[in-house]
C-alpha positions as CSV (number, residue, x, y, z in Angstrom):
1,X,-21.9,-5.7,-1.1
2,X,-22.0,-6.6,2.4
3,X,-20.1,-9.9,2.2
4,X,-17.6,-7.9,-0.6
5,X,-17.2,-5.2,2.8
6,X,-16.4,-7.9,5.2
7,X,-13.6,-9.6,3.0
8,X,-11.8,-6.0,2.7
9,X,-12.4,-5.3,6.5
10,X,-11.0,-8.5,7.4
11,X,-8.0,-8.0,5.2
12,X,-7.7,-4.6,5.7
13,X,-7.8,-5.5,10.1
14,X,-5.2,-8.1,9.7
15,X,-2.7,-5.7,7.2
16,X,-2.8,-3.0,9.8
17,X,-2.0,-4.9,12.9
18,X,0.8,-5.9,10.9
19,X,2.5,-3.1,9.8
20,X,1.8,-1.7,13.6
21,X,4.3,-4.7,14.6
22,X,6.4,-4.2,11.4
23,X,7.2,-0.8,12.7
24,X,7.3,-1.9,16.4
25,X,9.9,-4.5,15.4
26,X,12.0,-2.0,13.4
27,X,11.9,0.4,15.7
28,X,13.1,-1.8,18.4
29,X,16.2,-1.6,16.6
30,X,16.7,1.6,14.3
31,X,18.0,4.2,16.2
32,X,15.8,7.5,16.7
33,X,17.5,9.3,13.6
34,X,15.9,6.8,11.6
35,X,12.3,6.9,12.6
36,X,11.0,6.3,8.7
37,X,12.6,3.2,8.6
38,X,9.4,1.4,9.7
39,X,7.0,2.9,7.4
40,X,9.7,2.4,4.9
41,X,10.1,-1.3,5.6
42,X,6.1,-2.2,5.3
43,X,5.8,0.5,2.5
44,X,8.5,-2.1,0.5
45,X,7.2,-5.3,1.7
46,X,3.7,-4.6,0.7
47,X,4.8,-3.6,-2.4
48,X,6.7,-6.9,-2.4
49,X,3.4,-8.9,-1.6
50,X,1.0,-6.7,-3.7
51,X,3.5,-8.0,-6.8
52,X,3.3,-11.9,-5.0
53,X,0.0,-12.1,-4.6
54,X,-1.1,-10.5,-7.8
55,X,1.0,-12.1,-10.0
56,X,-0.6,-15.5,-8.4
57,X,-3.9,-14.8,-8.5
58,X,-3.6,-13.2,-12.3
59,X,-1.7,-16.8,-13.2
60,X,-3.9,-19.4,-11.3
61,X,-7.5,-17.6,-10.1
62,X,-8.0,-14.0,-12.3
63,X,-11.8,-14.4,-11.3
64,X,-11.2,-15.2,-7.2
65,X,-13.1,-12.0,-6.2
66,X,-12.9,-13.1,-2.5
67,X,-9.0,-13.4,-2.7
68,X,-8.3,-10.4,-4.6
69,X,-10.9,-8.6,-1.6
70,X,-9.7,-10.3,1.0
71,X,-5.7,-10.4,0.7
72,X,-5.1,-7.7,-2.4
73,X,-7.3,-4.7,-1.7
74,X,-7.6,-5.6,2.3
75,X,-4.4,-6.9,3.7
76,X,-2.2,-4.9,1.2
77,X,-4.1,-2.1,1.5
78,X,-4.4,-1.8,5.3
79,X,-0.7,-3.1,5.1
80,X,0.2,0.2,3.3
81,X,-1.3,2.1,0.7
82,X,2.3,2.7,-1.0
83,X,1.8,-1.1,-2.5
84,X,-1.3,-0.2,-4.3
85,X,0.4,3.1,-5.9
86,X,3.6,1.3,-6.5
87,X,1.4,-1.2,-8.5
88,X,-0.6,0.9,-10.2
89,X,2.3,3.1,-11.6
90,X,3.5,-0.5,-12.8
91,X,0.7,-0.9,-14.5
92,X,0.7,2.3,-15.9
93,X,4.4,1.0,-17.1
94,X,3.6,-2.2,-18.4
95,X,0.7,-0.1,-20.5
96,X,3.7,2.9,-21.9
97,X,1.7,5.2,-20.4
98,X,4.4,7.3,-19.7
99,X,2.7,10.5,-19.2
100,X,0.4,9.5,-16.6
101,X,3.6,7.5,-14.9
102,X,5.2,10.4,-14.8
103,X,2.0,12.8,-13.4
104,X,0.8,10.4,-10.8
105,X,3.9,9.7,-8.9
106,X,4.9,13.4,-9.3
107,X,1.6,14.7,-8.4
108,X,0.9,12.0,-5.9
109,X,4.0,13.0,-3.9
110,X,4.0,16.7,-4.3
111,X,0.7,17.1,-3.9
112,X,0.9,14.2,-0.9
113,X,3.4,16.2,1.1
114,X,1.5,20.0,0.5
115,X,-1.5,18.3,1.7
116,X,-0.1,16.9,4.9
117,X,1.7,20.2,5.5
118,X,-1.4,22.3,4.6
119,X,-2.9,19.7,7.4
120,X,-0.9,20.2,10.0
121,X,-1.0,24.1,9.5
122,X,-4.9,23.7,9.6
123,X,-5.1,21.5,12.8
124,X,-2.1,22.9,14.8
């Protein structure tokens, strides 16, 4: 479990730092009106590496725990949490699961947005 923890930390480190310069970088040259545009950036370019990296690992190594620790649930995940949703609603997709589709990513992003406004009511 230990060693299992290290992978994701490692991962996770390394995604994080990265989407802190993805944003930096977009930042640099978005202007203020467009403040989302670095959390949108890394939210679709995990989502595009989350589909690379899956998609290789499922065709050449389905078994390579380390690699699904290390750069799936880590460095996508501490990349942005959007990739994993994204690919679990493809999932949910691929499987016709059209009703849970449907209630995830509705509930997901109501839900998402009461909570962050029921947060900020609570800590303000």
């Amino acid at each position: 479990m230990l060693k299992e923890m290290l992978y994701v930390g490692l991962g996770g480190g390394a995604g994080s730092i990265l989407r802190f310069l993805t944003s930096k970088i977009v930042a640099k040259y978005a202007h203020d009106y467009f403040l989302f545009l670095g959390t949108f950036a890394a939210n679709i370019i995990g989502c595009f590496l989350i589909g690379v990296l899956s998609g290789w690992m499922l065709a050449n190594q389905p078994d390579n725990q380390p690699f699904r620790l290390l750069f799936i649930v880590g460095f996508c995940g501490g990349y942005t949490t959007f990739s994993t949703f994204a690919f679990e609603n493809l999932r949910l997709l691929e499987l016709g699961q059209w009703t849970l589709l449907l209630g995830y990513t509705l509930f997901s992003v109501v839900l998402g947005i009461f909570a962050a406004w029921a947060g900020m009511k609570i800590g303000a």
